[in-house]
C-alpha positions as CSV (number, residue, x, y, z in Angstrom):
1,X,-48.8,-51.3,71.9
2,X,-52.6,-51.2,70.3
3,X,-50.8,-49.5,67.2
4,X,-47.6,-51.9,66.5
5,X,-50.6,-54.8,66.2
6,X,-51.9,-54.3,63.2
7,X,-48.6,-53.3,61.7
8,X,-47.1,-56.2,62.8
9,X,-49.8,-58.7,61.4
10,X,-50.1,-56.8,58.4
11,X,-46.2,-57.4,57.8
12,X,-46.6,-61.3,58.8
13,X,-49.3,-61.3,56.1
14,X,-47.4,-59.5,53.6
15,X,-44.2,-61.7,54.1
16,X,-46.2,-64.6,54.1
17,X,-47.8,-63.8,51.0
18,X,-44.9,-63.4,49.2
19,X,-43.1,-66.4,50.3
20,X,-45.9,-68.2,48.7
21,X,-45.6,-66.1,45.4
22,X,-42.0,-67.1,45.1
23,X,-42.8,-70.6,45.8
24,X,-45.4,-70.8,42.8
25,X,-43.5,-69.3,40.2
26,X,-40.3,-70.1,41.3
27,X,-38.5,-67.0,41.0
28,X,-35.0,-68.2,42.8
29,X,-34.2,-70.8,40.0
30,X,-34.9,-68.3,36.8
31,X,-31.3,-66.8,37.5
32,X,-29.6,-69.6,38.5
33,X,-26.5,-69.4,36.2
34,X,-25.4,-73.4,34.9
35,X,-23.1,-73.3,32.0
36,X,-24.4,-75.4,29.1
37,X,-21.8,-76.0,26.8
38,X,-17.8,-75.3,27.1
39,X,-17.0,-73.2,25.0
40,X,-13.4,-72.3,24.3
41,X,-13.9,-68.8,26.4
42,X,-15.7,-71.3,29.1
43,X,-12.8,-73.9,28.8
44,X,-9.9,-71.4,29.6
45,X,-11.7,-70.3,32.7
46,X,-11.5,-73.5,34.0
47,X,-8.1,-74.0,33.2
48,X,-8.9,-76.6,30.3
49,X,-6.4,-75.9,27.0
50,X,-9.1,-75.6,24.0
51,X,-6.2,-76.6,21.5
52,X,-5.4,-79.9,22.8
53,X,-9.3,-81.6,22.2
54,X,-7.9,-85.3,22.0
55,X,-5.9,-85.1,25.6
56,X,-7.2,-85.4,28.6
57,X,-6.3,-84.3,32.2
């Protein structure tokens, strides 16, 4: 049991550490996908008929 100690903190430390490294630079957000703009390849995937701009749904 004296062994799995310092494992164990080392691993608390280390997971601990990085938690905070991904909170800083906020890592999770950076590939976040949001579309921007909808396009007419964009528009189709969501069902939207690019050809008919004026109408509405």
């Amino acid at each position: 049991m004296s062994d799995f100690a310092p494992v164990l903190f080392s691993l608390i430390v280390i997971v601990f550490l990085v938690f905070l490294i991904s909170r800083r630079f906020n890592i999770s957000s950076r590939y976040e996908r949001k579309p921007k703009v909808h396009t007419p390849w964009s528009a189709l995937d969501e069902g939207i008929d690019p050809t008919q701009e004026g109408s509405d749904k």
